[in-house]
C-alpha positions in Angstrom: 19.3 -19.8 -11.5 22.6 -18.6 -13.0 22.8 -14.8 -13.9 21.9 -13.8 -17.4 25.0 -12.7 -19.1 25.4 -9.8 -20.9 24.7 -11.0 -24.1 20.7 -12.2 -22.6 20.5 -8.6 -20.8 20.7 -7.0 -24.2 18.6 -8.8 -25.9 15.7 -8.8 -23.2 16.6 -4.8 -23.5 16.4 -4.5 -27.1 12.7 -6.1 -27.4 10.0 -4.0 -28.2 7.8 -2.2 -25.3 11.1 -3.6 -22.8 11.5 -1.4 -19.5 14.5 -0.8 -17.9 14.2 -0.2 -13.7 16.4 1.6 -11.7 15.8 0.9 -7.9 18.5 3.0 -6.4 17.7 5.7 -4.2 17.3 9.2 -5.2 20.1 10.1 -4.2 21.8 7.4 -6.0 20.3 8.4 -9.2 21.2 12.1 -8.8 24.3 11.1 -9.0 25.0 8.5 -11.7 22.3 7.4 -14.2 21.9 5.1 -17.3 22.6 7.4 -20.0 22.0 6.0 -23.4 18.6 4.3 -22.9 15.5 5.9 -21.4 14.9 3.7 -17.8 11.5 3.9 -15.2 12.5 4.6 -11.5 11.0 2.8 -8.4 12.7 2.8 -5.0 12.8 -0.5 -3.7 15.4 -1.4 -0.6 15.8 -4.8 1.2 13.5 -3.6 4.0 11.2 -2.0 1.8 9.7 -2.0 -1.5 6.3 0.0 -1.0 7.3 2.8 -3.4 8.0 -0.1 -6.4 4.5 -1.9 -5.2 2.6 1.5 -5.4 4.2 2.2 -8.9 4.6 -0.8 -10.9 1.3 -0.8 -12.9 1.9 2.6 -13.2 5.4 2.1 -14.7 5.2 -0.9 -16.8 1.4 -1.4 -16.9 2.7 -4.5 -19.7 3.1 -7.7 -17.1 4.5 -9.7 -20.3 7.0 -6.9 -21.3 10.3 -7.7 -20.3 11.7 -5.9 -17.2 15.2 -5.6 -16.8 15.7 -4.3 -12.9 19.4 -3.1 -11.8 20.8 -1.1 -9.0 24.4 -0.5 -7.3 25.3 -4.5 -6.9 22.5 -6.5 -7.6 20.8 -7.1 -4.6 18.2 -4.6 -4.3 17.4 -6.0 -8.3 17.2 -9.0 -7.1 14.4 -8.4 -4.1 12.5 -5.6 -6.9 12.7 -9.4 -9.1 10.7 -11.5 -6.3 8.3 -8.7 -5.9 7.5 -8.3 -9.3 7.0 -11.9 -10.0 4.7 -12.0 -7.2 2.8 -9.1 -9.0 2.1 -11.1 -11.7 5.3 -10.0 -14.0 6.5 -12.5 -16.3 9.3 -11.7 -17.9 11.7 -10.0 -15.0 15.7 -10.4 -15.2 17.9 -9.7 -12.7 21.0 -7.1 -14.5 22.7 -6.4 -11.5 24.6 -3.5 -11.0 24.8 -0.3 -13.0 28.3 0.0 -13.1 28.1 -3.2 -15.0 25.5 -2.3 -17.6 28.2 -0.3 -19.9 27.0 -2.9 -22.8 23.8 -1.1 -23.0 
């Protein structure tokens, strides 16, 4: 499946009871942080995801809201995607990196 473009990102983002998920690190988020939208917070790495299975009911209890998961490149995003899904979310997009989320 093809990336969403910006364009889909932003729309997803703008839909009522819509959660944006940052799955950086702490310290990752310490230091840069979406700024003009309120976002959830789950760590999730390649190797482990624990902390984002633990949380995500608690976080976005909504499986048919749409989730809109990002990190430093994309990658992280996209493992947070497969887990979700399996978890029963339905609506989960992939928005890649931060740095690229100025649109927002």
């Amino acid at each position: 499946m093809a990336s969403p473009t910006p364009a889909e990102v932003k729309a997803a983002a703008d839909k009522s009871g819509a959660v944006l998920l940052d799955v950086r690190t702490h310290k990752e988020l310490a230091t840069e942080k979406l700024e003009k939208r309120p976002f959830k917070h789950a760590v999730c790495s390649l190797d482990d995801c624990t902390d984002l299975m633990k949380r995500a009911e608690e976080l976005m209890p909504d499986k048919s809201a749409n989730v809109i998961v990002y990190c430093r490149s994309g990658r992280r995003a996209g493992k947070a995607k497969e887990i979700l899904e399996q978890k029963g979310y339905q609506n989960v997009i992939n928005a890649g990196a931060l740095k690229d989320l100025h649109y927002l």
